[in-house]
Structure formats: structure tokens, C-alpha cells
ZASEVEX-194760 format. One line per field, with one value per residue (C-alpha): residue in one letter; x, y, z. Coordinates in nm, 4 decimals, always signed. Each point is the difference from the previous one (the first is absolute). Layout:
BEGIN
aa <- A,...
x <- X,...
y <- Y,...
z <- Z,...
This chain:
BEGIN
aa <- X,X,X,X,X,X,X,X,X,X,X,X,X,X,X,X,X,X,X,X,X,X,X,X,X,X,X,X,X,X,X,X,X,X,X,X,X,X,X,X,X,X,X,X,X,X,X,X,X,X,X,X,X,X,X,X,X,X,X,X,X,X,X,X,X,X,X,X,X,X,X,X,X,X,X,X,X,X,X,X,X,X,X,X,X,X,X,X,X,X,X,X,X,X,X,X,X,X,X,X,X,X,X,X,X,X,X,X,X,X,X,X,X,X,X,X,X,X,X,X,X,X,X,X,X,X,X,X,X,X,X,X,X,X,X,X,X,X,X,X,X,X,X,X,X,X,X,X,X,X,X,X,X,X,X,X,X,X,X,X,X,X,X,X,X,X,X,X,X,X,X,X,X,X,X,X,X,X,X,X,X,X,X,X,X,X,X,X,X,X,X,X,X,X,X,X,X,X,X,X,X,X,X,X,X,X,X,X,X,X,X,X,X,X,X,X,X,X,X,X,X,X,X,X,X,X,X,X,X,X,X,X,X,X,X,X,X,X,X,X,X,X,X,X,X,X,X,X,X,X,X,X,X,X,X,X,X,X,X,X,X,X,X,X,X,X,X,X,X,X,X,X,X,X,X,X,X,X,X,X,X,X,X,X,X,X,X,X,X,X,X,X,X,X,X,X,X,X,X,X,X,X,X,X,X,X,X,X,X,X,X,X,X,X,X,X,X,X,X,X,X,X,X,X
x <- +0.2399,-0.2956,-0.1957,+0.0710,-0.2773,-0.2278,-0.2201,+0.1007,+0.2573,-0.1271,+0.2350,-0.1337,+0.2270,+0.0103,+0.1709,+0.0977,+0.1483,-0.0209,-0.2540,+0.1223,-0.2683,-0.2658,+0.2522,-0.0071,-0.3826,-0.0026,+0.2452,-0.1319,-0.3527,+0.1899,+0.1848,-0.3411,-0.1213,-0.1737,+0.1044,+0.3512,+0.1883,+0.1398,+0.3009,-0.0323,+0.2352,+0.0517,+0.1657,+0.1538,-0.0249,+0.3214,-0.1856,+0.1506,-0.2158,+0.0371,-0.1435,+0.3693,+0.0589,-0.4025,+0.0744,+0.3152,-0.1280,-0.2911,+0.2817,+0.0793,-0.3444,-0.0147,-0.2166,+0.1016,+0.2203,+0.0898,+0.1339,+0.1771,-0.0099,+0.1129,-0.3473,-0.1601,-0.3985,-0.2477,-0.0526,+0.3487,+0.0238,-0.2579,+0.1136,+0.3514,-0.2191,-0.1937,+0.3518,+0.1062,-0.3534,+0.0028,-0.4094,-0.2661,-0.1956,+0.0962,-0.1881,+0.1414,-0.0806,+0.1108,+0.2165,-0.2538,-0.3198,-0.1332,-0.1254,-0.2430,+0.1109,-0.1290,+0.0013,+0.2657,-0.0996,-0.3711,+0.1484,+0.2161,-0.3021,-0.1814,+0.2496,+0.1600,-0.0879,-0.1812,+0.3046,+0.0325,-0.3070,+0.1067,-0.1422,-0.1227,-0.0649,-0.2465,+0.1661,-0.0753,+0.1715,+0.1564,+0.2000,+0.1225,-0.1354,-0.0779,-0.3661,-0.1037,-0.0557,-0.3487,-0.0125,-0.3141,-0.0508,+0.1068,-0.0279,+0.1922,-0.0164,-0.1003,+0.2007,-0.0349,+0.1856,+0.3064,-0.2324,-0.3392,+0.1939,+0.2349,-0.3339,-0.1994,+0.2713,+0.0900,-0.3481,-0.0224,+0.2908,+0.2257,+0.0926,+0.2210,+0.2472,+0.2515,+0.2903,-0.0651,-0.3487,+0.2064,+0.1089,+0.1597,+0.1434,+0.3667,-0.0694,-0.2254,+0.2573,+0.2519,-0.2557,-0.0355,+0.3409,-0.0066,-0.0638,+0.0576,+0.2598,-0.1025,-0.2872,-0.0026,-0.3643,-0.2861,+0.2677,-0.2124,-0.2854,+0.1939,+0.1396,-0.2738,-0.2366,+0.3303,-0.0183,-0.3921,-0.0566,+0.2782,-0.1493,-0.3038,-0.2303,+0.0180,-0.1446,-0.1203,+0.1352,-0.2166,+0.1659,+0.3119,+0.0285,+0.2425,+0.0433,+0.0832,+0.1696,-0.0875,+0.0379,+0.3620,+0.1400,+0.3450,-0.1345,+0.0270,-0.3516,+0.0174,+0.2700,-0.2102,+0.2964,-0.0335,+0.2594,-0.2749,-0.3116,+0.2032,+0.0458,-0.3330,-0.1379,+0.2299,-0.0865,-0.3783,+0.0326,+0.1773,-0.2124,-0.2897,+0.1949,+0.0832,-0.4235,-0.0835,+0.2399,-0.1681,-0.3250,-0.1372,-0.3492,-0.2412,-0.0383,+0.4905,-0.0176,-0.2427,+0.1950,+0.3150,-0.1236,-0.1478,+0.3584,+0.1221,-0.2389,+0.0265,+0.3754,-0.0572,-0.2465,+0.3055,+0.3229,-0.1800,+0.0984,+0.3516,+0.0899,-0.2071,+0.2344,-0.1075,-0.3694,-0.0701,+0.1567,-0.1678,-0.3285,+0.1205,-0.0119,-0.3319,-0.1860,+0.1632,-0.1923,-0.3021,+0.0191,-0.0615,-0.3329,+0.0868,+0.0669,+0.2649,-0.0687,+0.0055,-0.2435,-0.3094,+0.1439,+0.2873,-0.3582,-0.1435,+0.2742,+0.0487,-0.3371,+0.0405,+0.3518,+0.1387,+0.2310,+0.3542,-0.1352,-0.1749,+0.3904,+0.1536,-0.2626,+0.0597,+0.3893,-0.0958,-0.2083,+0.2516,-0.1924,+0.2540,+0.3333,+0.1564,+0.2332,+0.3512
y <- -0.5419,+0.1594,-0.1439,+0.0593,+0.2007,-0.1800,+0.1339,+0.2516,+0.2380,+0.3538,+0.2726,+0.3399,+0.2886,+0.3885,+0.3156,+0.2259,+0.3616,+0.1903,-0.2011,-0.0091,+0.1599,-0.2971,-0.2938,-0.1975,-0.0253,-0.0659,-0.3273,-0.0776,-0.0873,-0.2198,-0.1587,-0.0508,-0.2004,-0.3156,-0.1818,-0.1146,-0.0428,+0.3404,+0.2169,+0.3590,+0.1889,+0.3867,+0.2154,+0.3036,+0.2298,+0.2566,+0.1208,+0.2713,-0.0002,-0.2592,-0.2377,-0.1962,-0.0489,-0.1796,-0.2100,-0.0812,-0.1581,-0.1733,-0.1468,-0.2600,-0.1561,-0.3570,+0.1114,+0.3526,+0.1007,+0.3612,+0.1015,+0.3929,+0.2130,+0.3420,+0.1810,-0.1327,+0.0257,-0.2452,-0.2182,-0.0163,-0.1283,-0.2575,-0.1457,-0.0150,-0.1704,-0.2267,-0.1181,-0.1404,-0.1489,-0.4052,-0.0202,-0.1845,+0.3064,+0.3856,+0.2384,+0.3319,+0.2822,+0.3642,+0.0967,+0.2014,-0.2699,-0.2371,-0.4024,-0.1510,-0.2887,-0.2554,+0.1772,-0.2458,-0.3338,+0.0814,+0.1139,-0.2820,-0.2494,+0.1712,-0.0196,-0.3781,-0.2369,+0.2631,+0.0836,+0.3375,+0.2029,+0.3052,+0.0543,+0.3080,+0.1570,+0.2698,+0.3236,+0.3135,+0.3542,+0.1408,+0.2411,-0.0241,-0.2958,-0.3145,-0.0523,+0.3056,-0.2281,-0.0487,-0.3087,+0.0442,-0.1785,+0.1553,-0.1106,-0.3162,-0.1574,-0.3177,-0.2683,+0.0594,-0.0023,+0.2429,+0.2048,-0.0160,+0.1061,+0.2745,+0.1914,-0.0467,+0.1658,+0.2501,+0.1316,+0.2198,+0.1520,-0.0551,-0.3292,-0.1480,-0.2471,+0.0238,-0.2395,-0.1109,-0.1371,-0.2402,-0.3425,-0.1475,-0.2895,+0.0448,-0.1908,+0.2736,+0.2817,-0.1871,+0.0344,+0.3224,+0.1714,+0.2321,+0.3622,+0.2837,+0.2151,+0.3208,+0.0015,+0.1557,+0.1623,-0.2760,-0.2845,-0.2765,+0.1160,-0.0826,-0.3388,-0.1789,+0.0934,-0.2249,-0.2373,-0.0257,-0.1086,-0.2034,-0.1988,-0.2589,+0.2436,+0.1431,-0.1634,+0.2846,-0.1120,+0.1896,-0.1008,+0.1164,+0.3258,+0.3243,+0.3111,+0.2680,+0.2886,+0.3096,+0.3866,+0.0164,+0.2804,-0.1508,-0.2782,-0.1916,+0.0846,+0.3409,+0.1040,+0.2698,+0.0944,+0.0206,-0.3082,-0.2006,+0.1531,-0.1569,-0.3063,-0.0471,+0.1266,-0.2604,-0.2641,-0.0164,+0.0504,-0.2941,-0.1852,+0.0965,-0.0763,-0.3518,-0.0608,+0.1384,-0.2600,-0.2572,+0.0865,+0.3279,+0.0486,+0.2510,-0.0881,-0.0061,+0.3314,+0.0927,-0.0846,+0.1067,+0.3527,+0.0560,-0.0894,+0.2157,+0.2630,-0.0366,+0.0951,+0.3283,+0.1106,-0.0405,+0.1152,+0.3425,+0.2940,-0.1864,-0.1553,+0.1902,-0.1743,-0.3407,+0.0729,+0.0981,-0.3365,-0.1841,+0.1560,-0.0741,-0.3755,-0.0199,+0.1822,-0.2238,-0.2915,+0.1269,+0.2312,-0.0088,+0.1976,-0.0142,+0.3437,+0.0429,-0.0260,+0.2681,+0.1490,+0.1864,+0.3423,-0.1635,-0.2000,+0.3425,+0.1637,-0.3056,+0.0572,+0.3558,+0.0806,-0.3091,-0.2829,+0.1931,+0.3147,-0.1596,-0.1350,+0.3320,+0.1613,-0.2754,+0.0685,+0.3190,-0.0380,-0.2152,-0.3358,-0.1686,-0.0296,+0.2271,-0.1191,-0.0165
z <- +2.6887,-0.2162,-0.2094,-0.3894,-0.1218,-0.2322,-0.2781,-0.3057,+0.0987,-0.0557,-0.0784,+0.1056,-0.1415,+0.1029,-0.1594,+0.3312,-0.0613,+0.2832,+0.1883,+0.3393,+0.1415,-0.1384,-0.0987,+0.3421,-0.0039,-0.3643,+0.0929,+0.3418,-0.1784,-0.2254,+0.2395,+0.2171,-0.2669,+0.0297,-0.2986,+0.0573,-0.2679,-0.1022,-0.0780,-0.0219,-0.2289,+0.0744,-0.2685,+0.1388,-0.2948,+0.1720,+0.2846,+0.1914,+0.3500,+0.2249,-0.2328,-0.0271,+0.3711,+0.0479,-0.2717,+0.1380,+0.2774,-0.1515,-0.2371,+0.3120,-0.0506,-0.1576,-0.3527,-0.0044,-0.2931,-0.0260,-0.3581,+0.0012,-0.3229,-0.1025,-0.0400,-0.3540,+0.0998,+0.1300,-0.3086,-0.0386,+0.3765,-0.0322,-0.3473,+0.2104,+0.3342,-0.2874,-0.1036,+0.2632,+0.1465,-0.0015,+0.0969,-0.2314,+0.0847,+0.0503,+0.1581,-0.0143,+0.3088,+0.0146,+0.3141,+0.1787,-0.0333,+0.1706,-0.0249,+0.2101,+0.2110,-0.2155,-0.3552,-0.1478,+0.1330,-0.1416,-0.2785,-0.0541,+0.0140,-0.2251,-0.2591,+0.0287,-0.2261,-0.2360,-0.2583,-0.1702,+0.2431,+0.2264,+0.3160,+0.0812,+0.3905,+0.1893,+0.0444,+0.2335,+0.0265,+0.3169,+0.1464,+0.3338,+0.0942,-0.1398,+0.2204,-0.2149,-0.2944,-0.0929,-0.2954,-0.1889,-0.2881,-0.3366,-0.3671,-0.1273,+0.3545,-0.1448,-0.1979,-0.3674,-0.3717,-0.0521,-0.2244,+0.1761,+0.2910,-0.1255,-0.1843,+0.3451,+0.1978,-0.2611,-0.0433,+0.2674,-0.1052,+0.3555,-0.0452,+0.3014,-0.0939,+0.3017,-0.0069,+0.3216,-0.0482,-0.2817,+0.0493,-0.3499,-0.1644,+0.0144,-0.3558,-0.1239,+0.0693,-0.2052,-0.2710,+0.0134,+0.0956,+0.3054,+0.0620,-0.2535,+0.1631,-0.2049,+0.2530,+0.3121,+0.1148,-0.0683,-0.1151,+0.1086,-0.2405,-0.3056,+0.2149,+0.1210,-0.3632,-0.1233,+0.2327,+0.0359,-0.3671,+0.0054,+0.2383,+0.0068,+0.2434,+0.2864,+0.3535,+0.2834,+0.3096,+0.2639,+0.3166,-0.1305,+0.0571,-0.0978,+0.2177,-0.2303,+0.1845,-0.1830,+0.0828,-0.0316,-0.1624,-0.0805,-0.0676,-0.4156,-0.0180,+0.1037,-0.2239,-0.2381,-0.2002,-0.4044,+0.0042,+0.2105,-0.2312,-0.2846,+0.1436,+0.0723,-0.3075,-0.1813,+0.2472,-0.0586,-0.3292,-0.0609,+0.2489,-0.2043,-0.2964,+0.1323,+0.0296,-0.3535,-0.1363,+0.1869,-0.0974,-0.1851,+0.0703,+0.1506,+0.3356,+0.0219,-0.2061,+0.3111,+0.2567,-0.1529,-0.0659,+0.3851,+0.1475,-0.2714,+0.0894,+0.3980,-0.0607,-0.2097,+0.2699,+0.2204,-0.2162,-0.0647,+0.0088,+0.1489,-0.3847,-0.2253,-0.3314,+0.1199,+0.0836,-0.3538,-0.1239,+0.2193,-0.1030,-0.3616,+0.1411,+0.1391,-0.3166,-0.1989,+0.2425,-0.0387,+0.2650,+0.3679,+0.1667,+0.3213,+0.2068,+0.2432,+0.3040,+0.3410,+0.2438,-0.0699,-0.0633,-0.2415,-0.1898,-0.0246,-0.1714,-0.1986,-0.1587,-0.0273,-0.1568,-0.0594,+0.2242,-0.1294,+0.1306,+0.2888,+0.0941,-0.0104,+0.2234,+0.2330,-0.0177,+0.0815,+0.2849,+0.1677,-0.0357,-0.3153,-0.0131,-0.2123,-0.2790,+0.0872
């Protein structure tokens, strides 16, 4: 007979549509974990691959719940997951990402005892394979105050705020209400800005580490359509909205305008409506001076003609996607 897992149960909850290509990885590195005490909740949001039949059999598993829905979007999926979670802490993980072995446990630790903080991981892109990975260390990889933190990692204007590198107070989401299912593209932007300065602070967790699979074309993330510029457009500018409330001064407007910025640079010339609002936005916060970025030729032209027309002779050559 096995022991009865001891310790705060953790609830880690996934969206899956169409992921059968990445699911069973995505679950087999929760499963592998070496904190004990968890349940993992998968949402299938109407998948119509083979996504139904892997979930199927993980669904024998003691602390695997699968949930079905007719397709309603990710945030929808997780607010349904978040639902039905019973942890004192939730981490939530998309279907095609991976944990490290020991991500929740340290995690976990970090957190008990120490009411109303988030813990926060390492993260690393790859494509293939998760040894590609290279962590470096990136801004906001310390433990600091929602709004100390949110500027830092907003100033560069590519802010990554994953939901797997999370690890919250089931207590602090019931504060705040769950995800805002008018979101698709960039939804956790708007989610965690909510969540971050709703909480105490944030605590970096280094050994607990995210493998962010990127490069995938059908992929949330690589959806490009004027739907998805929307949502993203109305996710970080609530997000930014969120921070301004909290605390209007030069160094938020700052931040707020170089995320707003960053996001031009990549909407144009795919949502031309939304790039001139969003530039509305930023000259309203005082502006932001910094240029988009690209390789030398793309600097050159920059300086020359201007980014916009920079970005069309780059469609042109080939080297930028052109808009849908």
C-alpha cells in the first residue's frame, strides 16, 4: 500500500487542442516530477487529431483528470481546468512545454509559509529538442515587488511571462478571477500583469526551469491572424493598463510604452488600423526611442527611409513575413 503523499497538493492545469504531437512529453515531465503531491487537469478544448484517444489513456492514471469541451479557446479551457483544480497552488503549462524534474518541488518550497508571493522559474526556447535550451540569465530573474519587477521585465520591451514558469496561490487566483476569454494570442500578458500586482512579489526560482517549445507554425503563438493582432493588442494594453493604475510614474509609462512599442514593430504592415492606435498609446506615454530591431542591412535602411519602409523592403526581399 503507498504512502499518502504529504505536503501541499499542487494542481497543474493544461488547455490541449490538437496537441498530440507534443501532449505526452508535456505530461510525462509532469508526471516525472519530484514533488509528490499533484493532480494534473487537462482540458481538451474539441480537438480533432488524436488528441482524444492519448488523453484517453492517460485518464487511467491516479491524478489525471481529463475534462472534454466543444472548442471555446485556451482561456476558456483553463478557466474550465481552474474550476475543477482542488491544489493550494496551480501552476498552469501549455500542452507542448516542458518542466524540469524538480521545477515544482523547488517551487513549492519557495512559496510555503510565505502567503500571497508567486514564484517565478528560468525559461529557455527550443525546437526539436529540449538539450537545445541554453538558460542565460534575463531581466527580473531575481525576487522582487510586483511593480519593481513588472517595469524591469517590461523595459526591454519582450517581456516573458510564460505560464509555465508560474507557481500561484490557489488563494490569489480567487482574488483575481481567471483568464479573459476574449484573448487568444499573448493571453498570459494581460493574466499574469493581474495576477503579479495582486500578489505580495514575486520569488525567481532558478533551479526551476521551463522549456519553451517555439517554432511552431500552428502553434497559439504562431497564429498571425488580425483576430490574434487584436487580441494581443488588447491584451497588453490592458496589462499596461493594470500597472498605470497601480502606479503612474515615469519609469511604468517607460516600460509600458517599450512593450507597447516592441508590438507595433511586430503588427506592421500585418494590422496597419491597430499600429496607429497603438502609436497613439505610446505618444501619449511619453513616447518610446527605441528602434526596431533586425540585421545590419534592415539598421541601414532603418536610418535611411524609415523602419515602415525598411519592413516592406524586407517583405520584399523575402526576409519578413508578409501580412496575411
Amino acid at each position: 500500500m503507498s504512502a499518502v503523499p504529504s505536503g501541499p497538493l499542487v494542481s497543474v492545469v493544461m488547455a490541449a487542442y490538437n496537441a498530440a504531437i507534443h501532449v505526452v512529453a508535456a505530461l510525462d515531465s509532469v508526471a516525472g516530477q519530484t514533488w509528490p503531491h499533484i493532480e494534473i487537469i487537462v482540458v481538451d478544448d474539441g480537438s480533432t487529431d488524436g488528441t482524444p484517444a492519448i488523453l484517453a489513456h492517460y485518464s487511467q492514471f491516479r491524478g489525471i483528470q481529463i475534462i472534454t469541451q466543444s472548442n471555446r479557446g485556451q482561456c476558456a479551457a483553463l478557466n474550465r481546468g481552474l474550476a475543477a483544480a482542488k491544489g493550494e497552488f496551480i501552476k498552469f503549462l501549455d500542452s507542448d512545454d516542458l518542466l524540469s524534474p524538480n521545477a515544482i518541488a523547488v517551487q513549492v518550497a519557495a512559496l510555503q509559509d510565505r502567503p500571497g508571493l508567486v514564484a517565478y522559474g528560468e525559461w529557455a526556447r527550443f525546437h526539436t529538442e529540449p538539450k537545445e535550451a541554453q538558460f542565460r540569465r534575463r531581466p527580473g530573474w531575481h525576487d522582487a515587488g510586483p511593480i519593481d519587477w513588472l517595469v524591469e521585465i517590461w523595459d526591454d520591451g519582450q517581456p516573458m511571462m510564460q505560464c509555465g514558469q508560474f507557481l500561484v496561490p490557489h488563494a490569489l487566483l480567487a482574488r483575481t478571477g481567471g483568464w479573459d476569454e476574449r484573448l487568444s494570442l499573448v493571453n498570459d500578458f494581460e493574466f499574469f500583469a493581474r495576477v503579479v500586482l495582486a500578489s505580495s512579489g514575486v520569488v525567481f526560482t532558478p533551479a526551476a526551469r521551463l522549456y519553451y517549445r517555439s517554432g511552431m507554425p500552428d502553434s497559439l503563438s504562431g497564429q498571425k491572424s488580425g483576430a490574434a493582432w487584436a487580441s494581443a493588442a488588447r491584451s497588453l494594453t490592458l496589462g499596461t493598463d493594470y500597472l498605470l493604475a497601480a502606479e503612474n510614474s515615469a519609469r511604468t509609462r517607460r516600460a509600458a510604452a517599450a512593450v507597447l512599442q516592441e508590438l507595433a514593430y511586430s503588427m506592421y504592415p500585418s494590422a496597419p488600423n491597430l499600429v496607429r492606435q497603438l502609436e497613439q498609446r505610446i505618444a501619449a506615454l511619453g513616447g518610446c526611442p527605441r528602434p526596431p530591431q533586425g540585421g545590419s542591412s534592415f539598421r541601414l535602411a532603418r536610418r535611411l527611409i524609415g523602419w515602415k519602409a525598411a519592413r516592406w523592403l524586407q517583405i520584399a526581399a523575402g526576409k519578413y513575413p508578409a501580412p496575411e
